[in-house]
DRENRO-765364 format. One record per atom (N, C-alpha, C): atom name; residue in three letters; residue number from 1; x, y, z. Coordinates in steps of 0.1 Angstrom, whole numbers, plus 2048, in hexadecimal, padded with zeros to 3 digits. Last residue first. Layout:
BEGIN
{site 'CA', 'ALA', NUM, {X, Y, Z}} ...
//
This chain:
BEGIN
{site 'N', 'UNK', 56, {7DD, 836, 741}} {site 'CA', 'UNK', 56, {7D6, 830, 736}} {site 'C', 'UNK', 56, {7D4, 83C, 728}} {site 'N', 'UNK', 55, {7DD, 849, 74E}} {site 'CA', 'UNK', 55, {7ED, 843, 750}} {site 'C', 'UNK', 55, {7E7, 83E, 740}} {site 'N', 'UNK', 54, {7C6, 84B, 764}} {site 'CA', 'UNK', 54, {7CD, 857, 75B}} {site 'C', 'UNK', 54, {7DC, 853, 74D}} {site 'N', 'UNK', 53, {7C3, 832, 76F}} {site 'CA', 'UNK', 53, {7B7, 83E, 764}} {site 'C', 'UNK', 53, {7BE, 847, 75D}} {site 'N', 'UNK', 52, {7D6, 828, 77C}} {site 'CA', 'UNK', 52, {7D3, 821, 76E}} {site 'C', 'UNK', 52, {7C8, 82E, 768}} {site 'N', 'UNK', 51, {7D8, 840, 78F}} {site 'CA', 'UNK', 51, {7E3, 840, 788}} {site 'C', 'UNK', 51, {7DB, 836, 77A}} {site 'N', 'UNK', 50, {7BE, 83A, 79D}} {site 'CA', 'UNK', 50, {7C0, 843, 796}} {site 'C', 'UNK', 50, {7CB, 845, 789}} {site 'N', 'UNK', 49, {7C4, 81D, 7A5}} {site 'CA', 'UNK', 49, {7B9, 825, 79D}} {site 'C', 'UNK', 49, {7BB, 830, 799}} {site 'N', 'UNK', 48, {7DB, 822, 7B3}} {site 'CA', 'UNK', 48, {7DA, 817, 7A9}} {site 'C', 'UNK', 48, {7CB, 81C, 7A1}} {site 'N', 'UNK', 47, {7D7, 838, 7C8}} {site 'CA', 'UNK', 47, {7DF, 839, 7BD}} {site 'C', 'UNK', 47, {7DD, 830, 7B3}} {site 'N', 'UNK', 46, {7C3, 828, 7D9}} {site 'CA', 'UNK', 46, {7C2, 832, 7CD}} {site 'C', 'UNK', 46, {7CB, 837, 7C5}} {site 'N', 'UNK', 45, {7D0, 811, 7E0}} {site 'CA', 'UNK', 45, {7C4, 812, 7DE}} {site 'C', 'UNK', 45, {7C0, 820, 7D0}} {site 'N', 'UNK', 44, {7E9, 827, 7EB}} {site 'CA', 'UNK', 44, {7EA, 81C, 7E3}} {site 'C', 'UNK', 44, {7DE, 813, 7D9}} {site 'N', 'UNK', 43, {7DA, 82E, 807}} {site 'CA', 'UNK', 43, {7E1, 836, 7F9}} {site 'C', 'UNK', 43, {7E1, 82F, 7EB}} {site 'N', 'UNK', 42, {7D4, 81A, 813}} {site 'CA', 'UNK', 42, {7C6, 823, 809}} {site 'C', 'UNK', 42, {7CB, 828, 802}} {site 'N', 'UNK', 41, {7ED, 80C, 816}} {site 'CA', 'UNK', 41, {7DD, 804, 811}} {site 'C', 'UNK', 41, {7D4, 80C, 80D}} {site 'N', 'UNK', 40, {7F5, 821, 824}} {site 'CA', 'UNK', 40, {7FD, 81D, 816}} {site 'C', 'UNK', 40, {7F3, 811, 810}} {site 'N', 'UNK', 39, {7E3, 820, 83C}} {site 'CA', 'UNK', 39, {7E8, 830, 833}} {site 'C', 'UNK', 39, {7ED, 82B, 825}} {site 'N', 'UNK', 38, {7E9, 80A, 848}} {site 'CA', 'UNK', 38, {7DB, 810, 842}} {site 'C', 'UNK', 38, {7DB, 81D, 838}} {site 'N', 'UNK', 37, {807, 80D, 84B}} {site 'CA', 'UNK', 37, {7FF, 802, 848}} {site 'C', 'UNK', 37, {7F2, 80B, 83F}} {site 'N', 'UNK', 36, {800, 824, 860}} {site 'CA', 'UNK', 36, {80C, 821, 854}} {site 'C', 'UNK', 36, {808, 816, 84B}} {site 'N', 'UNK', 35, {7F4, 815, 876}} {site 'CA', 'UNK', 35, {7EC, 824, 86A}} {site 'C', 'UNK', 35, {7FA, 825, 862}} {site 'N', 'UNK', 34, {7FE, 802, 87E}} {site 'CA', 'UNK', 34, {7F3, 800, 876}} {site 'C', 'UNK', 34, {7F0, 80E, 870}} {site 'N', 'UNK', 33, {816, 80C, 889}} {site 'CA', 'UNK', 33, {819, 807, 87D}} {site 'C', 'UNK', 33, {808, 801, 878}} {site 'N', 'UNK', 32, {80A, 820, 89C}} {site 'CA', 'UNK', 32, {813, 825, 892}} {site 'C', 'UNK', 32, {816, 81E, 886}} {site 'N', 'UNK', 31, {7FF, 80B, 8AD}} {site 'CA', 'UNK', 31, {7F8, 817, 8A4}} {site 'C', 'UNK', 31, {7FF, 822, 898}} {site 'N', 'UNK', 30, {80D, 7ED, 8AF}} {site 'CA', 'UNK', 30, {80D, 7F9, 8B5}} {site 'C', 'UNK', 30, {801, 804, 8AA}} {site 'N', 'UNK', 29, {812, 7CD, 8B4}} {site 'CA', 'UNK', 29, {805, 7D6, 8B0}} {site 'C', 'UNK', 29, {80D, 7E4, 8B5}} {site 'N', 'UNK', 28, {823, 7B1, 8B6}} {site 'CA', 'UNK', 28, {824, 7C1, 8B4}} {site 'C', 'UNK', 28, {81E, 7CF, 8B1}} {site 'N', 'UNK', 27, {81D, 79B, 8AC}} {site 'CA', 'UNK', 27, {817, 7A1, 8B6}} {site 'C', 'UNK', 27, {81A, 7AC, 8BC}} {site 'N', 'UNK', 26, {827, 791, 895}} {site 'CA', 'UNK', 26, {832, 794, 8A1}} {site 'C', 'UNK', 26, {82A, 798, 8AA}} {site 'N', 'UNK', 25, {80F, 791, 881}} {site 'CA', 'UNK', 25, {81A, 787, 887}} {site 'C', 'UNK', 25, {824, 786, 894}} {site 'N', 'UNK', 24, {809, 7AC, 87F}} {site 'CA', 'UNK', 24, {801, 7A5, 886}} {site 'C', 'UNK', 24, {808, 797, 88D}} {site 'N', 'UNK', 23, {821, 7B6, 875}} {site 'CA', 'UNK', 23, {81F, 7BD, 883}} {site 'C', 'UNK', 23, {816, 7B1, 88A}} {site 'N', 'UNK', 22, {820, 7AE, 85D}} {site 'CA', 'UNK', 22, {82B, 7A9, 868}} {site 'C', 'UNK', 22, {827, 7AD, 875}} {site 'N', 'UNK', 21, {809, 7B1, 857}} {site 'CA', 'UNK', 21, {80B, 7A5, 857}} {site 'C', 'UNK', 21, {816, 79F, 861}} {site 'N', 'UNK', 20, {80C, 7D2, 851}} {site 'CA', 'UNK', 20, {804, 7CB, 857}} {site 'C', 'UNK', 20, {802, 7BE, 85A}} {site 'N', 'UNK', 19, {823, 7CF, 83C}} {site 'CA', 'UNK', 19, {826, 7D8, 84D}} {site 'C', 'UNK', 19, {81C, 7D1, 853}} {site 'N', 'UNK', 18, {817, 7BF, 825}} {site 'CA', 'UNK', 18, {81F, 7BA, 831}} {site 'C', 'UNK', 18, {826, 7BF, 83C}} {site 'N', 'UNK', 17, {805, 7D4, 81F}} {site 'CA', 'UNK', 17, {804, 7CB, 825}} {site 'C', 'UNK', 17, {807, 7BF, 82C}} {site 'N', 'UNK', 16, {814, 7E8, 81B}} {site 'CA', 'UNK', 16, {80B, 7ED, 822}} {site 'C', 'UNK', 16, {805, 7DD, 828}} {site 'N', 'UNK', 15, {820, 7DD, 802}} {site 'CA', 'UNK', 15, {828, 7DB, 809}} {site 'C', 'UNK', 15, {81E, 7E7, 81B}} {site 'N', 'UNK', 14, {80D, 7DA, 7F1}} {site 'CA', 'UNK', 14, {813, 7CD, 7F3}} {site 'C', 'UNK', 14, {819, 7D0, 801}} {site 'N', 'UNK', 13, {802, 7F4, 7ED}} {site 'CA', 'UNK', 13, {7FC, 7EC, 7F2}} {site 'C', 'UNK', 13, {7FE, 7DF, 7F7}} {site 'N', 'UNK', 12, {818, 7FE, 7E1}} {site 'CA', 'UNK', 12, {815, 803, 7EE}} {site 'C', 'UNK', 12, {80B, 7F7, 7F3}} {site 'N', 'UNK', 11, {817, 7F1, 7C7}} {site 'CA', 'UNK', 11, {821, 7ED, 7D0}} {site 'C', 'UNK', 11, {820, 7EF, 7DD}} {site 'N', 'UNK', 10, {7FF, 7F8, 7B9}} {site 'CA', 'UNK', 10, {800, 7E9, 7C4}} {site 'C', 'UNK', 10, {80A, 7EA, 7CB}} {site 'N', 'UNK', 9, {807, 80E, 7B6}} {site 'CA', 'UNK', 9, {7FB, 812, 7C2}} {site 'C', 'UNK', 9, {7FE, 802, 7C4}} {site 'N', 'UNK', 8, {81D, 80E, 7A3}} {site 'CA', 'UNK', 8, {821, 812, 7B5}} {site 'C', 'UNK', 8, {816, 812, 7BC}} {site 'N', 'UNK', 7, {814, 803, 785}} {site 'CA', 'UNK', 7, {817, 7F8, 795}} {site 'C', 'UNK', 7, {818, 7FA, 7A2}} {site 'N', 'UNK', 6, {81A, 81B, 77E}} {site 'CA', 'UNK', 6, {80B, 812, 779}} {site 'C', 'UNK', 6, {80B, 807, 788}} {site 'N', 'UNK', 5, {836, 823, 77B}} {site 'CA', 'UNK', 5, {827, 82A, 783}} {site 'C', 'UNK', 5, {816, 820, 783}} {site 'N', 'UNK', 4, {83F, 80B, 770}} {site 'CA', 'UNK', 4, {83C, 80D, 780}} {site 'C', 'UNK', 4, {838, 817, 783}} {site 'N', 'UNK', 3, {835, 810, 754}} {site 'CA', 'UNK', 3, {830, 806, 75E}} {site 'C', 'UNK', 3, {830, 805, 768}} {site 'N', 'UNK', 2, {83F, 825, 74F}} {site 'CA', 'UNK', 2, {830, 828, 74D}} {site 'C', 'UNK', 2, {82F, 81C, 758}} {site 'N', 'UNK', 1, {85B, 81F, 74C}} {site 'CA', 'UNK', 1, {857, 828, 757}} {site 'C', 'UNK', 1, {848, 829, 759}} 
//
């Protein structure tokens, strides 16, 4: 269980990055799916830091 708390800030980050990949690909740009996107890239960002600081 310690490990995938340890792993969910990359997962957000994995998966923040392919909403943003697909959208770019399909040319489907809307604002809804880049701030969803950007939102799980910062979240994630920080949860991975923080979660390894305290978790350790």
């Amino acid at each position: 269980m310690k490990d995938i708390l340890k792993n969910l800030g990359l997962l957000l980050i994995v998966i923040g990055v392919v909403i943003l990949s697909i959208s770019v690909f399909r040319e489907n740009q809307s604002n809804a799916k880049l701030a969803v996107s950007l939102i799980l890239i910062v979240v994630g960002l920080f949860g991975h830091i923080l979660l390894n600081k305290f978790l350790d």
